[in-house]
C-alpha positions as CSV (number, residue, x, y, z in Angstrom):
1,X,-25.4,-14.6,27.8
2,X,-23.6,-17.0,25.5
3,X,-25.6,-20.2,24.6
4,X,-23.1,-23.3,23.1
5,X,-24.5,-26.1,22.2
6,X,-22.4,-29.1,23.8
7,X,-23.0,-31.8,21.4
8,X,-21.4,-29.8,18.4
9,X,-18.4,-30.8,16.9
10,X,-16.2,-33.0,18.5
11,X,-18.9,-33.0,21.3
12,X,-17.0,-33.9,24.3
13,X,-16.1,-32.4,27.6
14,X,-13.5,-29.8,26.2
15,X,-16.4,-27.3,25.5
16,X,-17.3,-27.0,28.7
17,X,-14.0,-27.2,29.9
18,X,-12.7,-24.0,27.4
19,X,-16.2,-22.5,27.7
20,X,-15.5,-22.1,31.8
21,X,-12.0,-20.9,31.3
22,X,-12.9,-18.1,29.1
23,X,-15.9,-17.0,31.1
24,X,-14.2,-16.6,34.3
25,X,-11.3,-14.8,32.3
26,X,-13.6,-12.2,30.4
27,X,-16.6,-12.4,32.8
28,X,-19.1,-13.4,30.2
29,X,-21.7,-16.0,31.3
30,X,-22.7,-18.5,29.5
31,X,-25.4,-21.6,29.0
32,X,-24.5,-24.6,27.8
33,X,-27.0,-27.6,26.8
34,X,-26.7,-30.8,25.2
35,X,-23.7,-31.4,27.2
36,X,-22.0,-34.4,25.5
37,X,-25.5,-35.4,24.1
38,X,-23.7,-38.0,21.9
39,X,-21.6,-39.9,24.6
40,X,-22.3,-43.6,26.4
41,X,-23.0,-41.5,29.3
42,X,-24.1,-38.2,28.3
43,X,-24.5,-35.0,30.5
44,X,-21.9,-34.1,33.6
45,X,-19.7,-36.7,35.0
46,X,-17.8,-36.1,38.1
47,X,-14.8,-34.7,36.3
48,X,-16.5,-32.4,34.5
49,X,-18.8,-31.4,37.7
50,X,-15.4,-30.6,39.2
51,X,-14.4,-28.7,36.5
52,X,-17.7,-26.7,37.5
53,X,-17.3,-26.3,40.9
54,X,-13.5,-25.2,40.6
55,X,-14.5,-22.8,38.4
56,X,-17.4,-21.9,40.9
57,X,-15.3,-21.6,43.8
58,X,-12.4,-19.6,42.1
59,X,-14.7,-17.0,40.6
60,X,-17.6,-17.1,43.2
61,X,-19.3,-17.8,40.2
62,X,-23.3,-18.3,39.9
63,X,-24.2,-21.7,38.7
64,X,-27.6,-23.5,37.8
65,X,-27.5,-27.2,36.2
66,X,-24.5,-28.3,38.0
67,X,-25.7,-31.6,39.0
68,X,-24.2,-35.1,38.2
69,X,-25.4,-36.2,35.0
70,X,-27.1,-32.4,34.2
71,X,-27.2,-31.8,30.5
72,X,-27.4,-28.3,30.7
73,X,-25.6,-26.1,32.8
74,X,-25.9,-21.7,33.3
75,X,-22.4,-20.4,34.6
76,X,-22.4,-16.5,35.9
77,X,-18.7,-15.8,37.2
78,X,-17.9,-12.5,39.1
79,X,-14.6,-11.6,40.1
80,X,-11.5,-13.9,40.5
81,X,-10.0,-14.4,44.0
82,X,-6.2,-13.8,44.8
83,X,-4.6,-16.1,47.7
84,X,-6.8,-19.0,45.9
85,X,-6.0,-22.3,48.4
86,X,-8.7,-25.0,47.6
87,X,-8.9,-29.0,47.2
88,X,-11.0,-30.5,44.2
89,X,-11.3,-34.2,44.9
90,X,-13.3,-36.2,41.8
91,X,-13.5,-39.1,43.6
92,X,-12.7,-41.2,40.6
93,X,-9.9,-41.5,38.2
94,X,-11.4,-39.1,36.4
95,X,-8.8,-36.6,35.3
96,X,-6.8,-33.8,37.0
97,X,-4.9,-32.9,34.3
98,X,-7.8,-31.7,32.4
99,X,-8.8,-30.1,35.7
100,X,-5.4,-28.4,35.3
101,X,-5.9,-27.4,31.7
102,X,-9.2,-25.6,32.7
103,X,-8.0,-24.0,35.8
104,X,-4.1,-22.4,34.8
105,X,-5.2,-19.8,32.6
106,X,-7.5,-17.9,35.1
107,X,-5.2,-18.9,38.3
108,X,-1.9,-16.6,36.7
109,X,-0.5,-14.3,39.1
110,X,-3.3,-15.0,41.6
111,X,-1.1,-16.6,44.2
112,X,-3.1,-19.6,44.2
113,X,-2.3,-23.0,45.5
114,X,-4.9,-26.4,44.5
115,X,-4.8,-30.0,45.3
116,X,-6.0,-32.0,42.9
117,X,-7.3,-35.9,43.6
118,X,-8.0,-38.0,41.1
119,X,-6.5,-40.1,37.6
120,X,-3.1,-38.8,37.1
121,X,-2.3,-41.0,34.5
122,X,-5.8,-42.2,32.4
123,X,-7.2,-42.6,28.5
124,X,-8.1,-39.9,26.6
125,X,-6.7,-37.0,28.7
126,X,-2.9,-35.9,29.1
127,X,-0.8,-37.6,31.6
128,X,0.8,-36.0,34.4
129,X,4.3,-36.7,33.2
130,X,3.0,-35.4,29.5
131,X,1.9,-32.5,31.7
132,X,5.4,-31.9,33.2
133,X,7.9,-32.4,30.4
134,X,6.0,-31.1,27.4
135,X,3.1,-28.8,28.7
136,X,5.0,-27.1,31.5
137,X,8.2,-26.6,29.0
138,X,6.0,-24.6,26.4
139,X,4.0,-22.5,28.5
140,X,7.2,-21.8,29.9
141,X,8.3,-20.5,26.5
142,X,5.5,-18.2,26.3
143,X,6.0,-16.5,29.4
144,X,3.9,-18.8,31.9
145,X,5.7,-20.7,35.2
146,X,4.2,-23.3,37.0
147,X,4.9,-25.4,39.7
148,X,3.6,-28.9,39.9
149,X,4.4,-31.5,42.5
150,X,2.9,-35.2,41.9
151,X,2.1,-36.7,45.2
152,X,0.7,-40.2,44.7
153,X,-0.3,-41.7,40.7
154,X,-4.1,-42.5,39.8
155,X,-4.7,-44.8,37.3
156,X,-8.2,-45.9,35.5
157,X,-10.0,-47.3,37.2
158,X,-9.2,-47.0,41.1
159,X,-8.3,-43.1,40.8
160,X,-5.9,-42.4,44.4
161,X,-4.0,-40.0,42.6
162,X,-3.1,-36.3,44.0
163,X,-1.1,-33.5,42.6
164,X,-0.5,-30.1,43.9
165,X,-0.3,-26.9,41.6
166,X,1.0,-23.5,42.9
167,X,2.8,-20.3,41.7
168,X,1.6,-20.2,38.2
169,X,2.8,-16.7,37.3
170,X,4.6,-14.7,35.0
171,X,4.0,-12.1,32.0
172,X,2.6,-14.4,28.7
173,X,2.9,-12.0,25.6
174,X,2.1,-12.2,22.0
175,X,4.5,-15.7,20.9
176,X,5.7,-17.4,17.8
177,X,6.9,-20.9,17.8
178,X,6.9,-21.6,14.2
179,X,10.1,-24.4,13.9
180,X,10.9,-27.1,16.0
181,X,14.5,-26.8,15.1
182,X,17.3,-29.0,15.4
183,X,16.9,-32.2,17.7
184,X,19.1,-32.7,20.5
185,X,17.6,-34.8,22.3
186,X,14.9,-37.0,23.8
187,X,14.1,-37.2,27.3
188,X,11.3,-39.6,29.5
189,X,10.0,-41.3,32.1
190,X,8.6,-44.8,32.2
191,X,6.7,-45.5,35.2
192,X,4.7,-48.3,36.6
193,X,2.1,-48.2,40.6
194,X,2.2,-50.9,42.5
195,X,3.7,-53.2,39.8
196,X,6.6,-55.2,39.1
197,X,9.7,-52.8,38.3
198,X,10.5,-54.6,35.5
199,X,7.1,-53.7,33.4
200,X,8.8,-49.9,33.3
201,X,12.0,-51.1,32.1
202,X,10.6,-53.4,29.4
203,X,8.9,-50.2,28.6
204,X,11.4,-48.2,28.7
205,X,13.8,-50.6,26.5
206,X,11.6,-50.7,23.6
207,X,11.0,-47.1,23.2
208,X,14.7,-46.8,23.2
209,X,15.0,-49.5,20.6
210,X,12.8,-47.8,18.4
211,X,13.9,-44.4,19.0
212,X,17.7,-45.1,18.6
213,X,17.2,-44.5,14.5
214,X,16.9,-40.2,15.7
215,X,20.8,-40.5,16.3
216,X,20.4,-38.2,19.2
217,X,21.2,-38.5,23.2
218,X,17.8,-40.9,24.8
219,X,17.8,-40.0,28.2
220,X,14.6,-41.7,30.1
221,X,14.0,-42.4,33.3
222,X,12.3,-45.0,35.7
223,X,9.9,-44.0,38.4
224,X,8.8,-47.1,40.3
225,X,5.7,-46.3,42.9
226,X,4.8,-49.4,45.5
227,X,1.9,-49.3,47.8
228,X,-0.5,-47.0,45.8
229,X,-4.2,-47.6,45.7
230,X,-4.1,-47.9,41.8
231,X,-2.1,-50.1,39.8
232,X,-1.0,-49.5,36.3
233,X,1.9,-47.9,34.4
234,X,3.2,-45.7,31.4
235,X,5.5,-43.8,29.8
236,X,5.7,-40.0,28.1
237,X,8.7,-39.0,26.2
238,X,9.7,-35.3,25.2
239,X,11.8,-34.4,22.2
240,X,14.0,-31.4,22.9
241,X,14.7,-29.1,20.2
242,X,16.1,-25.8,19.6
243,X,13.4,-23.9,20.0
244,X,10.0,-26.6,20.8
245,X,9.3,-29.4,22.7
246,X,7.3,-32.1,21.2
247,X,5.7,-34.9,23.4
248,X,4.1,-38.2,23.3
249,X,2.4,-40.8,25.7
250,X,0.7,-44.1,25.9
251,X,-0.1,-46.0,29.2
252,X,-0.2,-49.8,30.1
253,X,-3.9,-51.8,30.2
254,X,-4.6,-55.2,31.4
255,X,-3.2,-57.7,28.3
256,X,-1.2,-55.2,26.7
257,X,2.3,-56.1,26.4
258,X,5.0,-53.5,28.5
259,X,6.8,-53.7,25.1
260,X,3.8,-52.2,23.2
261,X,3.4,-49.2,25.6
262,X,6.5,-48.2,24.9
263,X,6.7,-48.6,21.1
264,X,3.3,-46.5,20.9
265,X,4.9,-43.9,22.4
266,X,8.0,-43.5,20.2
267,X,6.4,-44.2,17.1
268,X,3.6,-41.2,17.8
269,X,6.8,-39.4,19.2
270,X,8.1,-39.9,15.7
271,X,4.7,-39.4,13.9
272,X,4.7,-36.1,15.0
273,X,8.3,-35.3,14.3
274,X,8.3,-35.8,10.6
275,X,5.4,-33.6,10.4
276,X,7.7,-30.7,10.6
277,X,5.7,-28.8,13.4
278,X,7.0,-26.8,16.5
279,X,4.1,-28.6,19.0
280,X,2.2,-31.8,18.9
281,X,-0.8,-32.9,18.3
282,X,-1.7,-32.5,21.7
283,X,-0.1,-29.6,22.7
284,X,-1.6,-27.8,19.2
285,X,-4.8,-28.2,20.8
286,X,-3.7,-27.0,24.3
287,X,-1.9,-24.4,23.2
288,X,-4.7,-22.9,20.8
289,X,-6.4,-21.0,23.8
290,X,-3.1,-19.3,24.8
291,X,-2.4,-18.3,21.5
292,X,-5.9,-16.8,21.1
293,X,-5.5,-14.9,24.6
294,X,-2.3,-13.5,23.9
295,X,-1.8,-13.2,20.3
296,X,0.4,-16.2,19.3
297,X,0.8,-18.3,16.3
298,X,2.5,-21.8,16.1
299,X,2.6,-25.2,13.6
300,X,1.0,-27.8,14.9
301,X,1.4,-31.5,13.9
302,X,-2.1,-32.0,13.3
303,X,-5.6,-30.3,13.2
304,X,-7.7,-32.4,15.1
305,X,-11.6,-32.5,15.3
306,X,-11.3,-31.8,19.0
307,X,-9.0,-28.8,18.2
308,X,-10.8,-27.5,15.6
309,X,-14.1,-27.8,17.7
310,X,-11.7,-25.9,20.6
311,X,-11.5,-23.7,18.2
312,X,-14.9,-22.6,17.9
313,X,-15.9,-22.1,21.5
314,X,-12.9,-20.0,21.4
315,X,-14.1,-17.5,19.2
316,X,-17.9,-17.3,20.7
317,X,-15.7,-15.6,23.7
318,X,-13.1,-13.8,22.2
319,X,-12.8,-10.9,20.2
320,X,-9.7,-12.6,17.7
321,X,-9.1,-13.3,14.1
322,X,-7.7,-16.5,13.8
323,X,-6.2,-17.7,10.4
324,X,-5.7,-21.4,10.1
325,X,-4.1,-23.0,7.5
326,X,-2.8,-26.5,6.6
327,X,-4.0,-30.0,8.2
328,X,-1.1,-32.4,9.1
329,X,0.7,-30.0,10.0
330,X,-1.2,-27.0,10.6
331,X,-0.2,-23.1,11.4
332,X,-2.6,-21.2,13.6
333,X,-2.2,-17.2,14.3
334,X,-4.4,-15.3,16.3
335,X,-4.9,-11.5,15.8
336,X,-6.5,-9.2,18.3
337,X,-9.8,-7.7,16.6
């Protein structure tokens, strides 16, 4: 059995997150303890727990520990399910889309459908228009389709949110996405939930302003929501080059001017741009595990401490040789051992 301790590194919910998906894929257990030992609120919160019993209920897995606010947690998958159809409510805003990142890998070509309720759009975690116009677009590239419908935003900290994911299939082999290429363009949607209109164009007008100096087509888009249980807004943007996406965020808080959210977002946009990288700083994190699955290299705009802790857990599963080199931007390969 693999033992991890959870409050290495970065510390955070990722480990147990990648620690699940590889399990259920190779059908290693594991033990974790010290789950996020150095947080406010340390041990499983109802996100991760969900994460858990997902897992559980996709791989009939074997669980001790799973318990809210459990520090240590023993996870014994057996075999995967096909015709997978099953409902994961947090009942907070706690993220789906990190629910989504755990799940997608082991959930190929099974014919599964899941509803996901929760924070759709929340700190610290992708959101689910990041999801759709930068994440979907590169698994995409490697060989991965997914279908994601968003059925009602969540935001922190009402939560309301639901999202349904089916037909992730397809045929990932080994990848290279090494250069961004050319831009040509750069696509997004600003939204706001049960908010003035107006707060998603003001955001939308000043990431324009301040991406107008790329020279290239800015195609974004408004998505106005009334009568949701959570109120808040955002916006994600998605450069489109000739052979990468790259992909930014930032989402509205109480006191924080509309104008800001959208500045935030183009100037990480840009950040990331100039870097020279195929993928984000996000996505270079998400896309690590793919890589390390199918034998896959790519430049990322940053190594992060939460990537590079990714990282780690990665290999206790996984027979690879990685090579990593560089740290703003970064190229990763992974080699089958």
């Amino acid at each position: 059995m693999i033992e991890i301790d959870g409050s290495f590194g970065e510390g955070g919910g990722q480990i147990l997150r990648t620690s699940l998906t590889l399990s259920v894929i190779t059908g290693k257990p594991f033990k974790i303890y010290n789950i996020r030992a150095n947080r406010d609120n340390p041990g499983l919160q109802r996100q991760h727990l969900w994460a858990v019993k997902a897992m559980k209920m996709i791989s009939d897995a074997e669980t001790k520990g799973d318990q809210l606010g459990s520090k240590e947690l023993i996870f014994i998958p057996h075999e995967v399910k096909n015709n997978i159809n099953i409902e994961v409510d947090i009942g907070t805003a706690g993220s789906v889309t990190l629910i989504l990142q755990t799940i997608i890998p082991v959930i190929l070509n099974r014919n599964a459908k899941i509803r996901i309720k929760g924070g759709t759009d929340v700190p610290k975690s992708p959101t689910i228009d990041y999801i759709r116009l930068v994440y979907l677009r590169i698994l995409r590239k490697i060989g991965i389709d997914a279908k994601i419908e968003l059925i009602r935003r969540g935001h922190y900290p009402e939560g309301g949110g639901e999202i349904a994911i089916e037909n992730v299939s397809g045929n990932p082999t080994s990848f290279s996405i090494l250069e961004f290429g050319k831009l040509v363009k750069v696509e997004g949607i600003s939204h706001v939930s049960s908010l003035p209109q107006h707060i998603a164009e003001r955001q939308l007008s000043s990431a324009k302003a301040v991406l107008s100096t790329l020279g290239v087509p800015i195609d974004l888009q408004i998505d106005v929501r009334q009568g949701e249980r959570s109120k808040g807004s955002g916006i994600a943007l998605a450069a489109i080059g000739e052979n990468s996406i790259i992909g930014a965020d930032s989402l509205g808080e109480r006191g924080k001017r509309a104008e800001i959210v959208g500045q935030e977002a183009a100037n990480m946009l840009i950040e990331d741009l100039e870097t020279g990288a195929a993928v984000d700083r996000h996505m270079s994190d998400m896309l690590m595990i793919f890589a390390s699955l199918y034998g896959g290299e790519y430049t990322g705009a940053e190594l992060t401490t939460h990537a590079s802790t990714n990282l780690e857990v990665i290999k206790r599963f996984l027979g690879v040789r990685v090579e990593v080199s560089g740290k703003r931007p970064f190229r990763f390969k992974a080699m089958s051992s």
